[in-house]
KEKE-3310 file (N, C-alpha, C; in steps of 0.2 Angstrom, whole numbers, plus 5000, padded with zeros to 4 digits):
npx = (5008:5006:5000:4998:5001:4997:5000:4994:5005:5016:5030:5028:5029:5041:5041:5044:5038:5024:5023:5026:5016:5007:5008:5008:4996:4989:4995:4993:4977:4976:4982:4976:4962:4962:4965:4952:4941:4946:4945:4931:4926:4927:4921:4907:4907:4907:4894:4887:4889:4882:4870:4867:4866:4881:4889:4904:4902:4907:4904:4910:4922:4917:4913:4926:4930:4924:4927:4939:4938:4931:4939:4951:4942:4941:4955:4956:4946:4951:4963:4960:4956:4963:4973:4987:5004:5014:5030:5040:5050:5065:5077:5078:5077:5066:5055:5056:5055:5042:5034:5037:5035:5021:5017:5023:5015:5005:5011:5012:5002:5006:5017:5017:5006:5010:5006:4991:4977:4968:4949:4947:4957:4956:4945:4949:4957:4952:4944:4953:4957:4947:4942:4953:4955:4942:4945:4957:4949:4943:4952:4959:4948:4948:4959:4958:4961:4974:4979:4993:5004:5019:5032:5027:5018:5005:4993:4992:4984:4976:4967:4954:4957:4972:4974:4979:4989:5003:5004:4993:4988:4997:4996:4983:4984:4993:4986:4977:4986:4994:4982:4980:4992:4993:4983:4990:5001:5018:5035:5044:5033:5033:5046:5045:5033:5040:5052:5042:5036:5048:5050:5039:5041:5055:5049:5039:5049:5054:5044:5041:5052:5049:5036:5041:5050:5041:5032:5030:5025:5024:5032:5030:5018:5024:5028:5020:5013:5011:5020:5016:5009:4995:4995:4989:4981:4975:4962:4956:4944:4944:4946:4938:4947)
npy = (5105:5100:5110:5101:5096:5088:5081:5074:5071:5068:5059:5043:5041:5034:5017:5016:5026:5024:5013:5020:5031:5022:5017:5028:5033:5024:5025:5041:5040:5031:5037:5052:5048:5041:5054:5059:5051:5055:5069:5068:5061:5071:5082:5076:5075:5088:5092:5085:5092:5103:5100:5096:5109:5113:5122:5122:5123:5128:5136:5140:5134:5121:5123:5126:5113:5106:5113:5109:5096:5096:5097:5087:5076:5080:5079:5066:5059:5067:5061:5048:5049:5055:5060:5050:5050:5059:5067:5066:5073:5070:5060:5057:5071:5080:5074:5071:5081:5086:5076:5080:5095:5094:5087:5092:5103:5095:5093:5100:5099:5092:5100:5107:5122:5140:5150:5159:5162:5178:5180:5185:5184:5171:5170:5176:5165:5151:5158:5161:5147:5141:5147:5146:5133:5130:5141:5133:5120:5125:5128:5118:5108:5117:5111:5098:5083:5084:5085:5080:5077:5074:5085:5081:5080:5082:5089:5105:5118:5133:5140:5150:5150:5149:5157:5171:5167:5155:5146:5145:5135:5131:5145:5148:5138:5142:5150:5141:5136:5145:5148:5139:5139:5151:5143:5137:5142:5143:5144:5135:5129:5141:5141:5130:5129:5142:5133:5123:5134:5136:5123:5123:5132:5126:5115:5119:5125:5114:5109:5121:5117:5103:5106:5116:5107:5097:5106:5116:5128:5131:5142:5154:5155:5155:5167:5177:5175:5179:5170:5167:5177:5187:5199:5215:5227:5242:5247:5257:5264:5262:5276:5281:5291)
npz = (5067:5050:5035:5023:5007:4992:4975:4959:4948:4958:4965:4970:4989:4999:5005:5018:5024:5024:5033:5042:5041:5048:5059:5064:5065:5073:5085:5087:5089:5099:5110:5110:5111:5122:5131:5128:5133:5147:5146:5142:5155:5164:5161:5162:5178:5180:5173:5183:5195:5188:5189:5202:5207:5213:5224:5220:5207:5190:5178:5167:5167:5161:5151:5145:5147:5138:5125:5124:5123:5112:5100:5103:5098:5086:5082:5082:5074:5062:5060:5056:5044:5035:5022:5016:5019:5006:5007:5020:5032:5035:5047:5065:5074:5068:5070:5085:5091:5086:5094:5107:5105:5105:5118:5126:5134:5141:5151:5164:5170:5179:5188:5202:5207:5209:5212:5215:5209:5207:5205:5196:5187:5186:5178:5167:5163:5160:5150:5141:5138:5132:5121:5114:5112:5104:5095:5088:5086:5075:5065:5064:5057:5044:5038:5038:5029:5027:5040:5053:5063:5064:5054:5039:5020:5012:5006:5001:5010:5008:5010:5022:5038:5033:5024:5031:5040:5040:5050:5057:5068:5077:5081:5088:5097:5105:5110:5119:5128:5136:5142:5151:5157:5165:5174:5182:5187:5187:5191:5187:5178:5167:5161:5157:5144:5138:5135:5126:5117:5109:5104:5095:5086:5080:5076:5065:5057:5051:5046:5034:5027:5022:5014:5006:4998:4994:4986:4974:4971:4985:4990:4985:4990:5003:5006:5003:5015:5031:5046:5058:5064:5060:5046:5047:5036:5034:5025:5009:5001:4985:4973:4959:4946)
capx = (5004:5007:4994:5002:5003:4997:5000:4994:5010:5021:5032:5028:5032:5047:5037:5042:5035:5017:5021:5025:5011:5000:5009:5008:4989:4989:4998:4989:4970:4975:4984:4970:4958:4963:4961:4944:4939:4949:4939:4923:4923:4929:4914:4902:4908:4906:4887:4884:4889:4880:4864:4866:4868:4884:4895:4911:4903:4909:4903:4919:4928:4913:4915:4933:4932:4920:4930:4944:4934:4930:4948:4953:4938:4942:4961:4956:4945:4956:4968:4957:4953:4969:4979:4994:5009:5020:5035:5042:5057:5072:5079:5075:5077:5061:5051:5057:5055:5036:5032:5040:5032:5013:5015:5025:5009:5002:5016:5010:4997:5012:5019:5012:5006:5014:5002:4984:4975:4962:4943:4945:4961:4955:4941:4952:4963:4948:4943:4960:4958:4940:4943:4960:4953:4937:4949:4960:4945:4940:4960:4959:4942:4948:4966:4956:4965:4981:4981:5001:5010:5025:5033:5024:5016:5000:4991:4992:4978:4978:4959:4951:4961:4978:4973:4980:4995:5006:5004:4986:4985:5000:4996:4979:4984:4996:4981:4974:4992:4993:4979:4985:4999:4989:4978:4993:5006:5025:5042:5045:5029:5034:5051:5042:5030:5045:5053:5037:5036:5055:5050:5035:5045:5058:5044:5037:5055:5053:5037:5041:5059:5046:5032:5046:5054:5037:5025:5034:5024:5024:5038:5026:5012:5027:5032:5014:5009:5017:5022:5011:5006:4995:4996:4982:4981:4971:4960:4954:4940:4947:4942:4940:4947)
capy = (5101:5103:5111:5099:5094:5082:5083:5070:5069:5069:5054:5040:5042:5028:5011:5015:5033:5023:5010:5027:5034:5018:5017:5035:5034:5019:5029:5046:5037:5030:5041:5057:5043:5041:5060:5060:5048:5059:5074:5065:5060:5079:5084:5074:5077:5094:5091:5083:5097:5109:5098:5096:5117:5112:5129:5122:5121:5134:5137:5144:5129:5115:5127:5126:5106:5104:5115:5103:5090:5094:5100:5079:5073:5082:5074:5059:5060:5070:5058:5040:5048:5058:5058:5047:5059:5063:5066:5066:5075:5064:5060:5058:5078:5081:5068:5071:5089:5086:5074:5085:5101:5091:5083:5097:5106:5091:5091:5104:5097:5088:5105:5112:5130:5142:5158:5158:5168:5181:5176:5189:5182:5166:5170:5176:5161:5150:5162:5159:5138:5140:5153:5143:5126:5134:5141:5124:5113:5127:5128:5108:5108:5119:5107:5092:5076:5086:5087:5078:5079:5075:5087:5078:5084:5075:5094:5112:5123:5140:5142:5149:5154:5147:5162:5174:5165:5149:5140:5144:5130:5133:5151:5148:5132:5142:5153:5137:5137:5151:5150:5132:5142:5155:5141:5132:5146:5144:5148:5130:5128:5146:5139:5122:5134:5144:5128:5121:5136:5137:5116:5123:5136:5121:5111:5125:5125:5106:5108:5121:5114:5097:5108:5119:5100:5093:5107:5122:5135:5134:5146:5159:5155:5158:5173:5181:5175:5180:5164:5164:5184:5191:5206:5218:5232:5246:5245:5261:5262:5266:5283:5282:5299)
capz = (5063:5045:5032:5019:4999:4985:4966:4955:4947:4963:4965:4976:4991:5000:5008:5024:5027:5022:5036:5048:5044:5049:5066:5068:5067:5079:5091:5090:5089:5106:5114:5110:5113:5129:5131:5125:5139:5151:5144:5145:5163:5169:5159:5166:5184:5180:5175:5190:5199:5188:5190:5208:5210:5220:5226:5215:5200:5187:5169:5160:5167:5158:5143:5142:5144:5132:5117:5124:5120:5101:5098:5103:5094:5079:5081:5080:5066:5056:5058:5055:5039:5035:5016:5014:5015:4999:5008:5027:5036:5036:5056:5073:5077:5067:5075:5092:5091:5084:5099:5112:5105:5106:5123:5132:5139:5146:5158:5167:5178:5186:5191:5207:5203:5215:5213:5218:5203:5207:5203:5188:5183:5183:5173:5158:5161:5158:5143:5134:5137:5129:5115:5110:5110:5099:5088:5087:5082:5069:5060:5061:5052:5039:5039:5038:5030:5030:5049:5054:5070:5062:5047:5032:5016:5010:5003:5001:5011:5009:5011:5027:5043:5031:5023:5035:5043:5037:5053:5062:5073:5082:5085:5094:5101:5111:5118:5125:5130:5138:5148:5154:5161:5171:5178:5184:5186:5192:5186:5180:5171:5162:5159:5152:5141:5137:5130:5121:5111:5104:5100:5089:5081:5076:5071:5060:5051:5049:5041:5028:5024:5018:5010:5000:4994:4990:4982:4971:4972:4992:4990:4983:4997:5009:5003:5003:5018:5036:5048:5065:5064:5053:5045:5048:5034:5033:5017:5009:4996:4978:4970:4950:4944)
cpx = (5003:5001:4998:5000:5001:4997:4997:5002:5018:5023:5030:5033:5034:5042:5036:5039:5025:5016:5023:5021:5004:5002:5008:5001:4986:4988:4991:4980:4970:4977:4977:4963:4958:4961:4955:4941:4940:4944:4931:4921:4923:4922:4908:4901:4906:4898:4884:4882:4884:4872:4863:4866:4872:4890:4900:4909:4906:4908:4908:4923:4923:4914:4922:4936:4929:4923:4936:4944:4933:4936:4954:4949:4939:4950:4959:4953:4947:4962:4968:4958:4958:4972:4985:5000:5015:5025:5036:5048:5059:5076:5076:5073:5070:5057:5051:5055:5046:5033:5034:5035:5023:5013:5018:5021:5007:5008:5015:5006:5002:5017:5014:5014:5008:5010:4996:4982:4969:4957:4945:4951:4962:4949:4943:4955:4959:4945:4948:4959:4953:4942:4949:4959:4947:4941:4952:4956:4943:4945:4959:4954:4944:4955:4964:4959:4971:4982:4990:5002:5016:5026:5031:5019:5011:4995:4990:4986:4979:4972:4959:4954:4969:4978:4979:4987:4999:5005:4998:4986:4988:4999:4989:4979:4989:4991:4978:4981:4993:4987:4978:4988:4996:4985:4983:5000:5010:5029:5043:5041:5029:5040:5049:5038:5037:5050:5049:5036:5042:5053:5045:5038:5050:5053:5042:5043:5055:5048:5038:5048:5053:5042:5036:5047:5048:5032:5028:5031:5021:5028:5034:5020:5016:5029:5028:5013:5014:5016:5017:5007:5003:4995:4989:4981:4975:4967:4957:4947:4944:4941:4944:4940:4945)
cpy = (5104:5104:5111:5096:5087:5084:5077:5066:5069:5061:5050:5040:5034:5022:5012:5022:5029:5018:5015:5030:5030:5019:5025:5038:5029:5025:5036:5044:5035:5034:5046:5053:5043:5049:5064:5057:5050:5065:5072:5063:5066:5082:5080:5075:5082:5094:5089:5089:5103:5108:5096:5104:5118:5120:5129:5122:5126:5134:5137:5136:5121:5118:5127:5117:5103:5108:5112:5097:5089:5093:5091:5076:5075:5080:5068:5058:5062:5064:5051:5040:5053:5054:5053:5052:5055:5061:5068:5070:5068:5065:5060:5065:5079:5077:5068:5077:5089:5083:5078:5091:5099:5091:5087:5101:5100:5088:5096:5102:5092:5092:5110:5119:5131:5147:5156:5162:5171:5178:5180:5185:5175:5165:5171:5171:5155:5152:5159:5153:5141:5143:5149:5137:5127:5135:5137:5119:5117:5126:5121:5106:5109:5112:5099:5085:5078:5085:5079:5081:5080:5080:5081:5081:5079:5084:5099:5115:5127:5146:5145:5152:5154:5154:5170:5175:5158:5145:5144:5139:5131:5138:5150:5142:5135:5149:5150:5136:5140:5153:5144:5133:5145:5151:5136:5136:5145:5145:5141:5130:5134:5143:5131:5127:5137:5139:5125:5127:5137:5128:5116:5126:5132:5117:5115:5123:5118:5107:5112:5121:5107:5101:5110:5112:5098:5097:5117:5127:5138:5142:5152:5160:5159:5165:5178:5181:5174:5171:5162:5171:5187:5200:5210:5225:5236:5247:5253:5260:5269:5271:5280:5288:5300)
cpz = (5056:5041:5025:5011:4998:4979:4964:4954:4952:4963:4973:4984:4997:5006:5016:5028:5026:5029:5042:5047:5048:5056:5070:5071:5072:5085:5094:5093:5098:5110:5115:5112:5121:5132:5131:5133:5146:5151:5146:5154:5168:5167:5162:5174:5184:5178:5179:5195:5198:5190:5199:5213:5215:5218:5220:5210:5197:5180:5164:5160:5163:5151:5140:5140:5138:5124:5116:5120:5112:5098:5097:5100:5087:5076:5078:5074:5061:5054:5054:5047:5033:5029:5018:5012:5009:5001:5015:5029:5038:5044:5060:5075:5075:5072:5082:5092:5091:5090:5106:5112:5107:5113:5128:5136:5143:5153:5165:5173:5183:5191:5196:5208:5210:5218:5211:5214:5208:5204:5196:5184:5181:5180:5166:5157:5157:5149:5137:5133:5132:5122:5111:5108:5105:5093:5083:5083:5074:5063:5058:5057:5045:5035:5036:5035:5028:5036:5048:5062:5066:5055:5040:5026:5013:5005:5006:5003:5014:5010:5020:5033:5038:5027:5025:5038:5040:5042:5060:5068:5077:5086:5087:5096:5107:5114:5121:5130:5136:5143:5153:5160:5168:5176:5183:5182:5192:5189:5183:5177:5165:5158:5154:5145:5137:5131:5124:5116:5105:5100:5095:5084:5075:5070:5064:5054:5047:5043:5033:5025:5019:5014:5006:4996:4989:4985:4981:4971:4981:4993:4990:4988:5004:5009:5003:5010:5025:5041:5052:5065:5060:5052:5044:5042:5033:5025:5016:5003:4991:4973:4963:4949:4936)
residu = (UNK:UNK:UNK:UNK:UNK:UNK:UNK:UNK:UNK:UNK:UNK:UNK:UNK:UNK:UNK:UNK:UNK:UNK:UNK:UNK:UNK:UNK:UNK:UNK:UNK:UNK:UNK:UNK:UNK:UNK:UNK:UNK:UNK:UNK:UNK:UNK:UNK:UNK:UNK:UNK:UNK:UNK:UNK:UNK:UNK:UNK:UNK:UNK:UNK:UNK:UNK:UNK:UNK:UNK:UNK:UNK:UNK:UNK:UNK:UNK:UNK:UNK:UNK:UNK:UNK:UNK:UNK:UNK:UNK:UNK:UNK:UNK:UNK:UNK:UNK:UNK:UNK:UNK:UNK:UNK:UNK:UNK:UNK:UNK:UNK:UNK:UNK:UNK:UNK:UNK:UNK:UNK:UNK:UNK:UNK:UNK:UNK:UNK:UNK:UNK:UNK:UNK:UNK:UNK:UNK:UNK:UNK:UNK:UNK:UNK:UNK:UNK:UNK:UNK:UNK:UNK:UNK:UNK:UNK:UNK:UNK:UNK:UNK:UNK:UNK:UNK:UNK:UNK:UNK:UNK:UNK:UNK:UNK:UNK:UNK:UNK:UNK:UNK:UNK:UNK:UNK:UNK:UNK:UNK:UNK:UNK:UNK:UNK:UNK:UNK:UNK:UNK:UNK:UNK:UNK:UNK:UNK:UNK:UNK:UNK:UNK:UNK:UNK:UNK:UNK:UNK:UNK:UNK:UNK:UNK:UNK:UNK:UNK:UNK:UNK:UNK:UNK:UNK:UNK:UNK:UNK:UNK:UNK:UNK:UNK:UNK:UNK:UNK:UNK:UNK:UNK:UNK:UNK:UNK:UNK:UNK:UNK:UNK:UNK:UNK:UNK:UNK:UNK:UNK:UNK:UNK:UNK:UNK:UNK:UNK:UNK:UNK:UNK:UNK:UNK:UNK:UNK:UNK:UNK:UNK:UNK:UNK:UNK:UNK:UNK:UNK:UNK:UNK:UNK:UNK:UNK:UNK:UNK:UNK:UNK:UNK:UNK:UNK:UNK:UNK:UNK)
# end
């Protein structure tokens, strides 16, 4: 999800990138839309449960749907309200590669897990959904009418978590990821995982091939700033001799 560019002086950009960004916003509104409503009924089953002090309820697991929950509500709105992009990656490959990489976790609950987690192991696994979708809705806050599925360039932000890494969203989208995996572990769905990360990585490339085209001092942004890892340095306090 790109953290994408506007100038003033940037050239228009081609008639039908404006009539694929209106269908693109179709698309996602419903589809995450639908999400939302999916989210909302687990979430309220879940308060039922917590309000009827039934055995199965579980906290972490109401926690983790409700950071779900923002993380889809902050899609959509980002997207309703979301720039008009500059410029687009040219082909199917991109665009294929960008829905692919989005909608490859949600395949998972079609895969019956193999290994039964421990209660401890299923309390981290919980942790990472919560902690990852928290962080997700926070990256997308900052991302705000940039947010994109597909490689596209609408404005430069370098505020905030963008600070740190060039592609935030991805890297704690795959700790809700990651703990997805654990809640619903087998060797396919590591193998599907395993796949959706090499289709973010692509994406990624997608992304700053378009911002490099559309906005010249990306180059220097990329060049300061590491890709998905940040770099941690030790700081010291300067002495005046």
């Amino acid at each position: 999800m790109t953290h994408a560019i506007s100038e003033e002086n940037q050239a228009p950009a081609p008639q039908w990138t404006w009539a694929g960004d209106l269908l693109g916003r179709i698309a996602i509104i419903l589809v995450f839309g639908m999400g939302i409503l999916a989210k909302s009924r687990a979430i309220y089953g879940n308060a039922l449960e917590w309000l009827a002090a039934s055995p199965d309820f579980e906290m972490l697991k109401l926690l983790s749907e409700l950071a779900s929950l923002a993380f889809l509500i902050l899609v959509v709105s980002t997207t309703i309200i979301r720039l008009k992009p500059l410029r687009s990656a040219d082909g199917i490959e991109p665009r294929f590669t960008a829905l692919a990489g989005t909608f490859a976790t949600a395949l998972i609950i079609l895969i019956p897990p193999t290994v039964v987690l421990s209660p401890a192991l299923k309390i981290v696994a919980l942790c990472l959904t919560a902690v990852g979708f928290l962080l997700s809705a926070y990256v997308l806050y900052w991302l705000g009418r940039s947010f994109s599925i597909m490689a596209e360039a609408r404005r430069l932000v370098t505020a905030g978590p963008y600070r740190f890494v060039r592609h935030p969203l991805y890297a704690v989208e795959e700790i809700a990821v990651i703990g997805t995996l654990m809640l619903n572990l087998s060797l396919p769905a590591v193998l599907l995982i395993a796949a959706q990360w090499a289709l973010q990585l692509r994406r990624m490339h997608h992304e700053e091939l378009v911002l490099g085209k559309a906005f010249h001092e990306y180059a220097d942004y990329a060049a300061r700033t590491p890709k998905v890892l940040p770099r941690f340095k030790a700081t010291q306090a300067q002495k005046s001799v």
